[in-house]
C-alpha positions as a Markdown table, in Angstrom:
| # | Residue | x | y | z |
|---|---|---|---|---|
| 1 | Unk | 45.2 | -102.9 | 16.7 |
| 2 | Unk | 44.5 | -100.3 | 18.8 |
| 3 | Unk | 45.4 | -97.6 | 15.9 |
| 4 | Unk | 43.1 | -99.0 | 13.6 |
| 5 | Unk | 40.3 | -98.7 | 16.0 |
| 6 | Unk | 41.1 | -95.2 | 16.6 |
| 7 | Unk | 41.6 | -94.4 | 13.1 |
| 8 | Unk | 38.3 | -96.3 | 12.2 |
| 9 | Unk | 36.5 | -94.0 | 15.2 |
| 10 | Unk | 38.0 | -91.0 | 13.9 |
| 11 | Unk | 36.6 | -91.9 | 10.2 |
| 12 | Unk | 33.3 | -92.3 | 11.5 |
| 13 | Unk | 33.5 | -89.3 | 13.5 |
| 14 | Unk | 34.2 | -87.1 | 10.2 |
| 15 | Unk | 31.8 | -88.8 | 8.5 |
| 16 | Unk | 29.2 | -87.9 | 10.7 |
| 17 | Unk | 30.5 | -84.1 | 11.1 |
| 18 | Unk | 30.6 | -83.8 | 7.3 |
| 19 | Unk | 27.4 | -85.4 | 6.6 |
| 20 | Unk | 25.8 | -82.9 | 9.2 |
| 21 | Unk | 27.7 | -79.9 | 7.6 |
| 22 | Unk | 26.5 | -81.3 | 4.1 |
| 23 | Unk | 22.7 | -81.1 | 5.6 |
| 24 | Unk | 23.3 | -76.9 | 6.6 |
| 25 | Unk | 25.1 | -76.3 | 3.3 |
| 26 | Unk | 22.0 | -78.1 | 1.3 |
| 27 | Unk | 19.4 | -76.4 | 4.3 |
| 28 | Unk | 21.5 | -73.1 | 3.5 |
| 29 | Unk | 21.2 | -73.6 | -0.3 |
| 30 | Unk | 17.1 | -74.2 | -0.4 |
| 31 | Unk | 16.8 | -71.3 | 1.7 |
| 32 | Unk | 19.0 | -68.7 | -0.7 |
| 33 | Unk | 16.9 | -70.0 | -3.6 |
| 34 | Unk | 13.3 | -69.7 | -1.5 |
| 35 | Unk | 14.9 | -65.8 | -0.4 |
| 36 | Unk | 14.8 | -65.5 | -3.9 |
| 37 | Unk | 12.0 | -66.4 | -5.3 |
| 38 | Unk | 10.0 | -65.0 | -2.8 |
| 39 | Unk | 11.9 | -61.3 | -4.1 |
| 40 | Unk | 11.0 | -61.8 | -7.7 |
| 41 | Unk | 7.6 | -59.8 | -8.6 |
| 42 | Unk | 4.3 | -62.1 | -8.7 |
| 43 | Unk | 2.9 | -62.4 | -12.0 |
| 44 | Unk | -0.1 | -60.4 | -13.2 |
| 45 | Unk | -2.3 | -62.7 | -14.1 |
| 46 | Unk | -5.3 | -60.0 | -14.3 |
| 47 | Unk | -5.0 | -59.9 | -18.1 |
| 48 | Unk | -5.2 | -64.1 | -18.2 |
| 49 | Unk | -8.1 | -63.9 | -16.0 |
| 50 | Unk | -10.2 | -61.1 | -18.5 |
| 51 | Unk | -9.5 | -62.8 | -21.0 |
| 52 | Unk | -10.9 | -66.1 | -19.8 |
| 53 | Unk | -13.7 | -63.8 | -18.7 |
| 54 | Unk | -14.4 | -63.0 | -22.6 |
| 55 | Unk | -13.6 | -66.2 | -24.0 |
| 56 | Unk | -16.3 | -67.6 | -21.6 |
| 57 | Unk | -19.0 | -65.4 | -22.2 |
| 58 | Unk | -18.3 | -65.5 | -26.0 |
| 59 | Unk | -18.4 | -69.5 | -25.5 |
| 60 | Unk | -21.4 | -69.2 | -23.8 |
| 61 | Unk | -22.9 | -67.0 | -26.3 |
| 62 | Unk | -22.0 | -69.4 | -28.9 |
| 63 | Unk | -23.6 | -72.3 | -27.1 |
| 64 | Unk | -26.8 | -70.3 | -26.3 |
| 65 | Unk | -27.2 | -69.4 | -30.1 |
| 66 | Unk | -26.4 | -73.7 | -30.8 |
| 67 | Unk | -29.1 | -74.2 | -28.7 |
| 68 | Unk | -31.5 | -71.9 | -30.0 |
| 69 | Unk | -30.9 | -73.4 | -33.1 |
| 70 | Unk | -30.7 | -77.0 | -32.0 |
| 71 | Unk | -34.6 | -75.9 | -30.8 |
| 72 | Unk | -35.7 | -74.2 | -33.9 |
| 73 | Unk | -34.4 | -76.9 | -35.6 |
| 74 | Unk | -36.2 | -79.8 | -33.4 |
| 75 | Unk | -40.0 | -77.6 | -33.6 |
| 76 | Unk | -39.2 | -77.5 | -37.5 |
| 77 | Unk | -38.3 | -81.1 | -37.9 |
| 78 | Unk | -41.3 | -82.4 | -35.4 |
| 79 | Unk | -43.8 | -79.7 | -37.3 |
| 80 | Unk | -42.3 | -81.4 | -40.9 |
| 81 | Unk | -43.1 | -84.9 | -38.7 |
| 82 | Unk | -47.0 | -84.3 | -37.9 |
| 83 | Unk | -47.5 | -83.4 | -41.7 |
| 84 | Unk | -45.8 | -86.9 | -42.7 |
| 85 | Unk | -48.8 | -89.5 | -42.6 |
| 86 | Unk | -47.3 | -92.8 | -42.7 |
| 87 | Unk | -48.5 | -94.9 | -45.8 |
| 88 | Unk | -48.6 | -98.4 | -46.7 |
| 89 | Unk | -47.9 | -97.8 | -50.6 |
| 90 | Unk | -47.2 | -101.7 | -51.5 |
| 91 | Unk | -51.0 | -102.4 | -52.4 |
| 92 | Unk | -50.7 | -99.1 | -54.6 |
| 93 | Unk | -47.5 | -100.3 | -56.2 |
| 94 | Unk | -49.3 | -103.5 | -56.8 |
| 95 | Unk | -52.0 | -102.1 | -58.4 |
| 96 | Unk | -50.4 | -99.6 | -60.1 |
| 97 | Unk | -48.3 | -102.7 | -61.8 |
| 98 | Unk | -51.4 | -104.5 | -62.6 |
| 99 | Unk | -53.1 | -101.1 | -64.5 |
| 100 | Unk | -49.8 | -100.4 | -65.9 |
| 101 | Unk | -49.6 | -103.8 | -67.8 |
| 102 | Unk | -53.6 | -103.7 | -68.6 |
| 103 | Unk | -52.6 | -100.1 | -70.4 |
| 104 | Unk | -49.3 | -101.9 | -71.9 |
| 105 | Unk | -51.3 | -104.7 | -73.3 |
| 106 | Unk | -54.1 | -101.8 | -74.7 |
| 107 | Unk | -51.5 | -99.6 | -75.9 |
| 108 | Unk | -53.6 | -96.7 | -74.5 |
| 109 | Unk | -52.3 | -92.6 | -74.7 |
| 110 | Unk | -51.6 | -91.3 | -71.1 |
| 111 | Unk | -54.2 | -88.6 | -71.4 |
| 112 | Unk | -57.3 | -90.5 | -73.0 |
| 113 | Unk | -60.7 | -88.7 | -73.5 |
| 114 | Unk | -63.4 | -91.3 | -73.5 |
| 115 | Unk | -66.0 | -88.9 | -74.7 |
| 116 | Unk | -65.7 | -90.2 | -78.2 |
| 117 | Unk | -66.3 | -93.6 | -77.3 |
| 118 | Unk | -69.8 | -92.9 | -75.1 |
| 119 | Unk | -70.7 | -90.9 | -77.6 |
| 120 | Unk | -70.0 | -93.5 | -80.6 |
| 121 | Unk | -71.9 | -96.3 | -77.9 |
| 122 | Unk | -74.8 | -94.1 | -78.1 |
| 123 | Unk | -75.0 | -93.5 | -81.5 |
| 124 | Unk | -75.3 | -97.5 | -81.8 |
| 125 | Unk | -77.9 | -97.5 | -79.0 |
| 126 | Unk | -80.5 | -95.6 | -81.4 |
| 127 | Unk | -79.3 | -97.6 | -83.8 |
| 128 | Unk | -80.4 | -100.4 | -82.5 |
| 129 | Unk | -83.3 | -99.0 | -81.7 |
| 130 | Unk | -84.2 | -98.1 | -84.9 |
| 131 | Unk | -83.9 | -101.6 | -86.0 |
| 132 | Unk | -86.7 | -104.0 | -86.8 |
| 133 | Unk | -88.6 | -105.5 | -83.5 |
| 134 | Unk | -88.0 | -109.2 | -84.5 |
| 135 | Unk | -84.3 | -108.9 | -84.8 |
| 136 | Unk | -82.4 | -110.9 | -82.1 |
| 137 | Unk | -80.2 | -107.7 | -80.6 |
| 138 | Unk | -80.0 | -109.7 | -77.0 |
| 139 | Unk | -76.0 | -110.9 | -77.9 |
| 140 | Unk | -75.3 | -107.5 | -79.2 |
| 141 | Unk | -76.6 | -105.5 | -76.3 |
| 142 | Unk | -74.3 | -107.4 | -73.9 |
| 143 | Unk | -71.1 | -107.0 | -76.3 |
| 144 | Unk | -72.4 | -103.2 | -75.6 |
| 145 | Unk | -73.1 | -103.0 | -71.9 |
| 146 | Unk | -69.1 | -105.2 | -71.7 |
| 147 | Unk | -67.6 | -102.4 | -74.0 |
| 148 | Unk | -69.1 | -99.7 | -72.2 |
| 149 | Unk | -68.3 | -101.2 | -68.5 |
| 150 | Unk | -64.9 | -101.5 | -69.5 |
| 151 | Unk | -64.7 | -98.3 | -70.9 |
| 152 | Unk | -65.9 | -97.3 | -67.7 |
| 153 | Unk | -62.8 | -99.0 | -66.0 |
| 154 | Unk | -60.8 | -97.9 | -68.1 |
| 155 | Unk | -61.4 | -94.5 | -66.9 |
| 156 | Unk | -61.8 | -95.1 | -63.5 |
| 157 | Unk | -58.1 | -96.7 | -63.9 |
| 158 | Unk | -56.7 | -94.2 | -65.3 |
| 159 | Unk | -58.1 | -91.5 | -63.0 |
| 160 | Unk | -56.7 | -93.9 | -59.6 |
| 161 | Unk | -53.3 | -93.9 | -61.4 |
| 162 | Unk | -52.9 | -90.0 | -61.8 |
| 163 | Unk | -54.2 | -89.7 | -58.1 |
| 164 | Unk | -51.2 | -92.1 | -57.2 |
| 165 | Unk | -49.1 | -90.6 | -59.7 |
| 166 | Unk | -50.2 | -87.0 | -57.7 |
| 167 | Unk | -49.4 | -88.8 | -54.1 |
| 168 | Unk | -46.2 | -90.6 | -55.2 |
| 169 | Unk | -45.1 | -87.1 | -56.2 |
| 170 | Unk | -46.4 | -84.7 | -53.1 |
| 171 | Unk | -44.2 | -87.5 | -51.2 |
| 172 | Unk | -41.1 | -87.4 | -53.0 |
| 173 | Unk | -41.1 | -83.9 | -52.8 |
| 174 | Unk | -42.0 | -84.1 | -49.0 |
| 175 | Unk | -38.9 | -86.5 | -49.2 |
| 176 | Unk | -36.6 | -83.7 | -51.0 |
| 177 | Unk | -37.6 | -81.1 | -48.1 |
| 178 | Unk | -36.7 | -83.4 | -45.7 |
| 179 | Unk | -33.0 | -84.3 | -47.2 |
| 180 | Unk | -32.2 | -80.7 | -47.8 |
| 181 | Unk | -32.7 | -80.0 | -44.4 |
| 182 | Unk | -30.5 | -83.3 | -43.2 |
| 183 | Unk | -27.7 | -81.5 | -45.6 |
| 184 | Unk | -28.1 | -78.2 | -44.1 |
| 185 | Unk | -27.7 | -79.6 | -40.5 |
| 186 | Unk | -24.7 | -81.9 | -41.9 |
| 187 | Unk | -23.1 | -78.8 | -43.2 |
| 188 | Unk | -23.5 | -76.2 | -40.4 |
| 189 | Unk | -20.2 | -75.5 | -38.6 |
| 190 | Unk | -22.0 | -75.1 | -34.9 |
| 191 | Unk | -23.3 | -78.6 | -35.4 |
| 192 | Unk | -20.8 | -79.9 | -33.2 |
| 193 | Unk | -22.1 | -78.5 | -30.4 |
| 194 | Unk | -25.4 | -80.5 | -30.8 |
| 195 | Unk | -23.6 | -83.7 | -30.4 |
């Protein structure tokens, strides 16, 4: 028993010498390779860092120009905004319906000149004046004054519908400015850099 305990001893004992050589061989190893990359030339990076100099100042070019533009842009949209006055057009639609179907139902031109009719209710007016005293003219005279007061509606109609017709088209225009701009901002390339 004795020779396995001295063989066992001397196991351990090699063991522990090789394990301890193996640690200087690897130590020996990581040095060699440090020696050498610590020979090697560094590397220039003065070319990387100019070049990141340029790129940097052409970036921040770029974003100054953006936001130049994003500014322009913002005093063009809010100068566009102060001219917009916001308008409740569903009593004008209304109404415009309602004069649209009187004129429907009338079968009226769109550009009507009344002058014809005032001056045809006049030439009945001296008629009737001409007439005999004991004629009974009081129906007729109110058939008159109704033609003549709708005449004058008629007019007065007509005229409200082409200012409507004038505002409904200032707006829509004012409306095509407005998405001709959104597709210019929708199209430019730098818009990116707004976001």
């Amino acid at each position: 028993m004795k020779i396995i305990e001295k063989l066992s001893t001397y196991a351990a004992l090699i063991g522990v010498i090789g394990a301890i050589g193996g640690g200087f061989y690897t130590w020996g190893q990581f040095n060699s390779r440090l020696d050498a990359i610590e020979n090697k030339k560094p590397v220039n990076l003065k070319p990387l860092h100019e070049k990141d100099k340029a790129l940097t100042q052409q970036f921040d070019e770029v974003l100054l120009y953006a936001n130049e533009y994003k500014v322009d842009l913002i005093d063009r949209i809010a100068k566009v905004e102060e001219k917009i006055i916001p308008v409740d057009l569903t009593l004008v639609f209304k109404e415009i319906g309602k004069v649209k179907e009187s004129v429907a139902m009338l079968s009226v031109p769109d550009e009507v000149d009344l002058s014809p009719i005032y001056k045809e209710i006049g030439k009945v007016r001296e008629q009737i004046a001409m007439l005999p005293e004991p004629a009974n003219l009081k129906p007729l005279l109110e058939s008159l004054t109704k033609l003549e007061e709708y005449a004058w509606e008629l007019e007065e109609d007509i005229e409200e519908l082409s200012k409507q017709t004038a505002i409904v088209s200032k707006e829509n225009e004012l409306q095509d400015i407005q998405i001709q701009e959104i597709k210019k901002k929708a199209n430019n390339p730098l818009n990116s850099f707004n976001n």
